[in-house]
N, C-alpha and C positions, 0 to 999 in steps of 0.2 A: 504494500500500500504506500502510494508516494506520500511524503511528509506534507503537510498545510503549512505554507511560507505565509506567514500573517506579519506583519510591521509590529512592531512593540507601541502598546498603547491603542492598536488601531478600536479598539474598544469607545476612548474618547474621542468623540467629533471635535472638530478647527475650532475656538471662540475666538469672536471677531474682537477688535477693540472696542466697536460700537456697543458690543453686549456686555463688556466687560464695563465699560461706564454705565451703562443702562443699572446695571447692578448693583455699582458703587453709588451712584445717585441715588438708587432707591432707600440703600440704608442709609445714605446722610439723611435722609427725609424732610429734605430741601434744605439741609444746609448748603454753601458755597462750597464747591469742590475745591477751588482755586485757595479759599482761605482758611480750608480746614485742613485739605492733603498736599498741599502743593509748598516747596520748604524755597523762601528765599533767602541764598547764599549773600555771604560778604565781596563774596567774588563779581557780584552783577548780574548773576542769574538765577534760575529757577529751575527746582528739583523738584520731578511729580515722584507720585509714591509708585508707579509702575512704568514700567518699558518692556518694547516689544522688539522684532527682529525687522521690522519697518522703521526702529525707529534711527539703526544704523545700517542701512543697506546704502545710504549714498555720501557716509564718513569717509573722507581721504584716508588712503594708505589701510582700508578696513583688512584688504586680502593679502597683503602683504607678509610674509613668514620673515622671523626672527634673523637677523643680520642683514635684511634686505633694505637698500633705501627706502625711506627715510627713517628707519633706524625708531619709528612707533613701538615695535613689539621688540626693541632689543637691539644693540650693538653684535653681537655676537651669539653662537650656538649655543650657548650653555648658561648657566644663573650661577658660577662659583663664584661669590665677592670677596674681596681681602675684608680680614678686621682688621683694621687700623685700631690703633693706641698712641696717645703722649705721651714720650719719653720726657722722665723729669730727674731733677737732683740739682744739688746746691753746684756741684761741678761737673765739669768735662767725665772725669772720672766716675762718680759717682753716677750718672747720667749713663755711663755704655754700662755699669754692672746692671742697671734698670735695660737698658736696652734687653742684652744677650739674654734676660732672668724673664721679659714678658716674651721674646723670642720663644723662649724655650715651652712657652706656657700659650701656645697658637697665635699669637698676634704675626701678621705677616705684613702690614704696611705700619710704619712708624713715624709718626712727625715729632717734628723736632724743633725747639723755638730756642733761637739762637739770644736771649735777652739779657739784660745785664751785664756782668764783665766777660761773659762767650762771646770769642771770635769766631772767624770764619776757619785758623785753621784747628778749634779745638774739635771741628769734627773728624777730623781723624783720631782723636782719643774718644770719640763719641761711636762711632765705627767701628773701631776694633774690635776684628771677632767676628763684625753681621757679613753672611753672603750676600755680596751686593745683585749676583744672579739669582737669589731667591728671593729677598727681602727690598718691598721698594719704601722707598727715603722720600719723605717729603720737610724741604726745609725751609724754617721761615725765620726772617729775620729784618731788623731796621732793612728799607728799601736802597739806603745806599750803601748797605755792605750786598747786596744781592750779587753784584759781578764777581765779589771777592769770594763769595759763598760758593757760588756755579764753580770757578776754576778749583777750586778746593776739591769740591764733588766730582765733577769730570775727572779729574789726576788720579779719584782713589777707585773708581770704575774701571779706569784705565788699565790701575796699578792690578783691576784685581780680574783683567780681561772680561769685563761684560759689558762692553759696550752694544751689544746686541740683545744681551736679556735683559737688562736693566731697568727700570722703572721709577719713575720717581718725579717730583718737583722742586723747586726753587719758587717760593714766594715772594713774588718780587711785587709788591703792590702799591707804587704811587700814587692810587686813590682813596689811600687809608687816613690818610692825613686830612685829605678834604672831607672826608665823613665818619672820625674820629673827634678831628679838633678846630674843623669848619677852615683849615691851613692851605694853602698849596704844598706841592713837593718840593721842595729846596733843592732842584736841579733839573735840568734841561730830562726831561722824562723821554722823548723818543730817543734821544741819544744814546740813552743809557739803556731803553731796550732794544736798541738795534746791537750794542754791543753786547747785550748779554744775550742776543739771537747767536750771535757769533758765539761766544765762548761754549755755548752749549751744544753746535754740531755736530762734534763729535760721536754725540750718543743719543740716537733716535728715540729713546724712551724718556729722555728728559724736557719735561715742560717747563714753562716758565713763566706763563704772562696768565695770572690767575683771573678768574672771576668769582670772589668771595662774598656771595651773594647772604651764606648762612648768617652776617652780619646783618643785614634786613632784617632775618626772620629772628635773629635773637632781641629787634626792637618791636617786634609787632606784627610786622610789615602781613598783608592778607597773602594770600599763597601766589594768586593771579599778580599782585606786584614782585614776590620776589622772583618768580619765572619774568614776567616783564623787563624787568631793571637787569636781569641776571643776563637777557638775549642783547640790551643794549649794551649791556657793559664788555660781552665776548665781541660785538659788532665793532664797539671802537677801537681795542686790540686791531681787529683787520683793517679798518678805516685809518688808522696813523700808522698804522707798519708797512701796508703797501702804499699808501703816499709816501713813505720813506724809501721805497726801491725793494723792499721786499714781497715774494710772490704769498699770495692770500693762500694755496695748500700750504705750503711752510710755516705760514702762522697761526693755521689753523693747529697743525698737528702739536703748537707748543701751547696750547690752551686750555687750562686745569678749572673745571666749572667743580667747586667746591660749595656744597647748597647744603640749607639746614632742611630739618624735615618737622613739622608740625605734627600735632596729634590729632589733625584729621584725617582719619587713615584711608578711606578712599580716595577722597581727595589730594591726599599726596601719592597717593599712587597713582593717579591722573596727571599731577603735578609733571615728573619726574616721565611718563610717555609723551606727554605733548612735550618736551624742552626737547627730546632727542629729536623728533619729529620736527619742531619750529628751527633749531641749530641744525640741523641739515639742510635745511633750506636756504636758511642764511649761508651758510656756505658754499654751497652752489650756484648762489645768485654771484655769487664774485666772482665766478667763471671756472670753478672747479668742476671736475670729471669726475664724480661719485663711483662709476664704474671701472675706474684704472685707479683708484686711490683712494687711501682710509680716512682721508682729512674730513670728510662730513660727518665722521662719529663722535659722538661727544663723547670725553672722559669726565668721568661724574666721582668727587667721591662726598658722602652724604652725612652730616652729625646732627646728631639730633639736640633739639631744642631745649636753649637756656630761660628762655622768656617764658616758657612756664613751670619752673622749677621751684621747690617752696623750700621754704628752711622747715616752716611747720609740718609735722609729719613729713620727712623726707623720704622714709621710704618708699611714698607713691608717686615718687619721680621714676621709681623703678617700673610703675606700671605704664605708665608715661612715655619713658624712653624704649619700653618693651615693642609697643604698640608702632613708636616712632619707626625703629629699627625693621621690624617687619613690614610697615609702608615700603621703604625702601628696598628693603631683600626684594620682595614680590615685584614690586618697581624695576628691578633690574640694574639697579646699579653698580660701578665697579669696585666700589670700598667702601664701607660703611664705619663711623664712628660712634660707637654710642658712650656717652657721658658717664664719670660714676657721679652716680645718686647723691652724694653729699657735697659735691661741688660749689653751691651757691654760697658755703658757710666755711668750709674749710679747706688744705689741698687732700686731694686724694690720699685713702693710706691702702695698705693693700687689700684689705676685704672689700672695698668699696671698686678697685681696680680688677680684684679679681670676679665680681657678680659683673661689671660691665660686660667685661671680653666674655663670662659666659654667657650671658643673655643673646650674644650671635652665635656662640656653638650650641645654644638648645635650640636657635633657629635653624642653623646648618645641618647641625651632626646629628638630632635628635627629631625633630620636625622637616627634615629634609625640604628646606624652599631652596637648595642649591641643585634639584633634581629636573625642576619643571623650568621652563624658559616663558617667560611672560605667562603666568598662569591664568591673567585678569583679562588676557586678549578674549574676545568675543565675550563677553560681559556686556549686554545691553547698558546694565547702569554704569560699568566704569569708562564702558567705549567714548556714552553721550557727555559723560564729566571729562573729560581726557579732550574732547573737541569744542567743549564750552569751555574749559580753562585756555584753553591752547585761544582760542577767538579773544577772550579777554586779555591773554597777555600778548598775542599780537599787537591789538588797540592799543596798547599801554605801548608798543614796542615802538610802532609807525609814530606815536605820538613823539617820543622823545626824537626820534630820528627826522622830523620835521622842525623840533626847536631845535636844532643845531648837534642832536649824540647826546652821549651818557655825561662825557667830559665837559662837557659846554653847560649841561644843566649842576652837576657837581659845583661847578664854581659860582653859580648863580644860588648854591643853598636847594634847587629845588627839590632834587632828587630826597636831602633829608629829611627837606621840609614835611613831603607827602609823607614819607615813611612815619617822620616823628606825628602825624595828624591820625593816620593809622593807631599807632603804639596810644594815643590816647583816648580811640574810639575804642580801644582794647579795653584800658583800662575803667571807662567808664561799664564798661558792658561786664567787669569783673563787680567793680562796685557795685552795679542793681544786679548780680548773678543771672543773666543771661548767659554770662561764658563761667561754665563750674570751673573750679580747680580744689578738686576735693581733697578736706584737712585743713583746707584754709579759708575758701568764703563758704562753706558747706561742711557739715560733717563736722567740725572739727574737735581735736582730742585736745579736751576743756584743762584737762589736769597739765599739759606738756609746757614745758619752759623752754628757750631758746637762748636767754641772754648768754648762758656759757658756750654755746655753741658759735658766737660771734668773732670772727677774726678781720684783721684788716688785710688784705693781698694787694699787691700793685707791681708794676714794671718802669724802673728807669733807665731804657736803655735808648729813650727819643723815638720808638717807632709806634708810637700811637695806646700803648696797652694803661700809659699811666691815668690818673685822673686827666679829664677833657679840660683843654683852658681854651679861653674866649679867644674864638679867631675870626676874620672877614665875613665869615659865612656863618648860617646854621649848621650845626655837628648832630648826631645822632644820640638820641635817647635811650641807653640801655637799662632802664628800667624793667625789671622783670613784673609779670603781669601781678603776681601777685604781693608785691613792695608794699604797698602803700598798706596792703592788711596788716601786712607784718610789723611795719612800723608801727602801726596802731596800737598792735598785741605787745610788741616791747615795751611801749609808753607804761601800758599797766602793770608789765613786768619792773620797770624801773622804777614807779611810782611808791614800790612796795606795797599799795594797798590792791585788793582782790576785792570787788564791790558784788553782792551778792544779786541773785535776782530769783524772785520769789515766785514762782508760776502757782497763781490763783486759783484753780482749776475747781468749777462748778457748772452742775445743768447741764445741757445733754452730753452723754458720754463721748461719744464719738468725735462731736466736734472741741469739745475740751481738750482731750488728749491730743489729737491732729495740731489742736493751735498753741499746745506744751512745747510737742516738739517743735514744732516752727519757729516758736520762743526760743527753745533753749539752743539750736542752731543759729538761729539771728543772733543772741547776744551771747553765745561762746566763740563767737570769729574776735571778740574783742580779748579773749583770756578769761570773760566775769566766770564766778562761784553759779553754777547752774543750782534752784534747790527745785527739785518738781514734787508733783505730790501727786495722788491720785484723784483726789476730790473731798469737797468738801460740801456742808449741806446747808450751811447757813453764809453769807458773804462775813459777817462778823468772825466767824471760826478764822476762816480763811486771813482775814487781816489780826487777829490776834496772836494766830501761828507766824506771819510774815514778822511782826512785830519782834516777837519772841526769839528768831531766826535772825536778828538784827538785818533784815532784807534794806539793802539799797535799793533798790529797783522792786516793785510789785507787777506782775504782770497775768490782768485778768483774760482768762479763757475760757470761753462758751461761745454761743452760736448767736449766728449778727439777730436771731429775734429774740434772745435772752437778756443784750446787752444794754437794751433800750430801758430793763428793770436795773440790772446785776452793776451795770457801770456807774452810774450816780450815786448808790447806798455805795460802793465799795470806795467811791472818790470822796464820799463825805467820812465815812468811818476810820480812813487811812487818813485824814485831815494833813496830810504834808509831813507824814513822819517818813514815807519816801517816796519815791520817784511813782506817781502811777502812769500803766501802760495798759492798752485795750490791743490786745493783739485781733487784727483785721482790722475790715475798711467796711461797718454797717452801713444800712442806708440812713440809721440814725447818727452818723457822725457829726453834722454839722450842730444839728442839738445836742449833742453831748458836747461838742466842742464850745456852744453857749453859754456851758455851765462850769465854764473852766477846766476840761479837760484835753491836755495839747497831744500827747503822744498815743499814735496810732501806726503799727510793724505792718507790714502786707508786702505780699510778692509784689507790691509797683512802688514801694519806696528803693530808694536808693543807701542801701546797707553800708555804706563805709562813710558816707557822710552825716546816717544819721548815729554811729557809732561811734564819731567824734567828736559830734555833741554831746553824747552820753559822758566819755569819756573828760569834754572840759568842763562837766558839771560834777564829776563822780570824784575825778582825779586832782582833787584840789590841795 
């Protein structure tokens, strides 16, 4: 009997999209589809809650297999990324035993910051020991020791014949100073990178003329600007080097796109496909041969993000950075950095160095993402984010290269400008917790202290790492998102007093508890003494237990049709022995508020400023 060849599934009939909305409508039951399911992005666009296989049939580069131009689904056949780690130590020497020690412990890309009293040739006592054929070097340093750096580097490739497998950079960034300390470079800039295009010939695998875009992203910056800024800033590299006499593949092939990664994890994994996809374009348009030549692939290597890093509860920078690092694995890119966790507050020790580097080998070795090659390709939802960020950071892209390049707006401030206008629509949006950062404006662990955790870190070696001083221009706001909580929380820690706050809790169950916790989340972002209760039966109880409790703050919880009784008897009975608070926003608020009652918490107030008025009434 021959077998029945039936289709898998042919059981379910096609559904159109038409029916699929027909359906979703009927259960909103007349709500707006658009304002209930439809998610508007900071990037400028708009995300529905479903996508179909119409919705990318006519995305550039859709059919396109992994190492094929434009280089959307991948530079090359395989997803094996290097982890990168930064080598550190007081000295030269101390510095290579950390090298050869995370060496040996899987890190296979190294940067290395040449800062303070390190020169250029203390990397050879830095070196010593690393196979320069296995292990690639990336070195950064003030931008006018860069030439001295390269010929140091070149010599010891040379010395150790791997001019062909070698790998590695020179950070040579004369736009650090404009968008560190609002300065010019203090030297004829194509000069010096036309000479250091020369010193570096030698050895095909060394780049040189970086685009350190992760700087953006540690101010704020939204994902669509730092792919934007990050295409104009490779674009000027080629726009002053070949006006200098050099050919755009050659400067192409020396260009290190160094980008940070956010914790939105689709979206940076969109990020990271449209920049290979928009930088091969760009590179092509200068008259390159994508088919006889590697120069339209972008070298990417990728760190994850400072800007939302906490001191408070730091461990969940771990979850953080976790999420970061897998955007990027799956992303495809060629090295990945991930932070240790306690960074924001102190330097790295080794527990903290050794959970980073593992958090890519449980991606690699144990979770296998170095298996699959663009895993996210044919993904309706990541295709249609991948071609809507790529559209936005185009726009952003044409725009700068219409006012004159990346370099032209650098010295006009604008570039920071935007960025720092960014960093503080961040910030705002941390303050009313639209953007969580949980442990710190959410959640957070009431009992934890920080002030010992506090150190001072800086760099004086003039290339931008020390504190910003006032230059010609606006400089860059590296404020992290969540500073301004922390400062708050310190305040209370310094103050030495801990101001309690008493949650009221009577009449309906449900909504009492619900507006407890709301309470004790709202006013523990500041450090206060949380005291909750379960309930009480009379408002009197309630305030004679607060009283007894020495409560700085009293915070009444029940339901907005309770409060119209429960707020007035509990505002008179507490006569100013503390702080009272109606957690919610009633429809009787303005009559309560007649009766002299000013403070009122709700999801539409803005949490850190109304926590530092708490704070200059409490903390006196």
């Amino acid at each position: 009997m021959a077998k029945e060849n039936k289709k898998l599934f042919d059981m379910f009939p096609p559904v159109t999209t038409e029916e699929w909305m027909a359906k979703i409508n009927a259960d909103l039951k007349g709500a707006d589809f658009s304002k209930k399911l439809v998610w508007r992005t900071n990037e400028g666009f708009e995300v529905k809650p479903f996508y179909r296989r119409e919705d990318i049939k006519d995305l550039p580069a859709i059919n396109t297999l992994p190492g094929e131009f434009p280089y959307l689904r991948g530079t090359r056949d395989n997803n094996d990324w290097l982890i990168r780690q930064e080598v550190i130590g007081e000295t030269a020497g101390k510095m290579n035993e950390h090298a050869l020690e995370i060496i040996g412990k899987g890190v296979q890309a190294l940067g290395i910051a040449l800062n303070g009293d390190l020169n250029p040739e203390d990397l050879k006592t830095i070196l010593k020991g690393v196979d320069l054929k296995k292990v690639e070097v990336n070195v950064s340093s003030c931008p006018r020791k860069s030439v001295e750096v390269a010929r140091v580097l070149v010599d010891l490739v040379k010395e150790a014949g791997a001019e062909k497998e070698f790998k590695g950079s020179v950070d040579f960034n004369p736009f650090r100073a404009l968008l560190v300390k609002g300065k010019e470079f203090p030297a004829d800039l194509v000069k010096t990178a036309v000479e250091l295009f020369e010193v570096v010939k030698p050895v095909a695998g060394l780049r040189c003329f970086p685009v350190n875009s992760f700087m953006l992203n540690n101010c704020g910056a939204y994902i669509y600007q730092e792919l934007g800024y990050a295409l104009a800033w490779g674009s000027e590299w080629l726009n002053l080097l070949t006006d200098a006499g050099l050919q755009a593949c050659d400067v192409a092939k020396r260009i290190k796109f160094n980008m940070g990664i956010s914790s939105n994890y689709f979206m940076e994994i969109a990020k990271f496909r449209a920049a290979r996809m928009l930088w091969a374009e760009i590179v092509k348009a200068y008259g390159t041969n994508p088919d006889n030549c590697d120069c339209c692939k972008m070298a990417v290597n990728a760190t994850t993000s400072r800007f939302n890093m906490t001191i408070y509860d730091a461990h969940v920078n771990l979850l953080r950075s976790m999420t970061e690092s897998m955007s990027a694995a799956l992303a495809g890119v060629d090295s990945i950095e991930t932070l240790p966790f306690d960074l924001p507050y102190k330097k790295p020790d080794d527990f903290s160095e050794r959970i980073a580097r593992n958090q890519q080998v449980l991606l690699r070795d144990e979770s296998h993402l170095d298996k699959v090659v663009d895993p996210a390709g044919g993904s309706y939802y990541v295709e249609v984010l991948t071609a809507s960020i790529a559209k936005e950071a185009w726009k952003l892209f044409t725009e700068i290269e219409d006012k004159g390049g990346f370099y032209a707006l650098l010295k006009k401030g604008e570039v920071q400008g935007k960025i720092n206008e960014s960093g503080v629509k961040r910030h705002v949006d941390v303050a009313r917790r639209k953007e969580i950062l949980l442990g710190t404006n959410q959640y957070p662990n009431v009992n934890e202290t920080a002030l010992n955790k506090i150190e001072t870190t800086g760099c004086c070696c003039g290339c931008g790492n020390a504190e910003p001083e006032n230059g010609s221009v606006e400089y860059l706001n590296f404020d992290r998102a969540a500073s301004q909580f922390e400062q708050l929380r310190l305040d209370t820690e310094r103050s030495g007093k801990r101001p309690k706050v008493f949650m009221l809790t009577i009449g309906n169950l449900a909504m009492r508890l619900a507006r407890a916790q709301f309470s004790g989340n709202f006013f523990g972002c500041a450090g206060y003494e949380i005291i909750d209760n379960i309930g009480f039966e009379t408002v009197k109880e309630g305030v004679d237990a607060a009283v007894e409790k020495g409560a700085d703050v009293v915070v009444l919880c029940s339901s907005d049709d309770e409060y119209a009784q429960y707020a007035p008897e509990a505002f008179k009975e507490l006569d100013g022995r503390a702080i009272f608070v109606v957690a919610g926003a009633p429809a009787c608020m303005d009559e309560l508020k007649a009766q002299g009652i000013e403070n009122f918490i709700h999801v539409k107030v803005n949490v850190l400023d109304t926590l530092i008025d708490f704070n200059a009434k409490l903390l006196k």
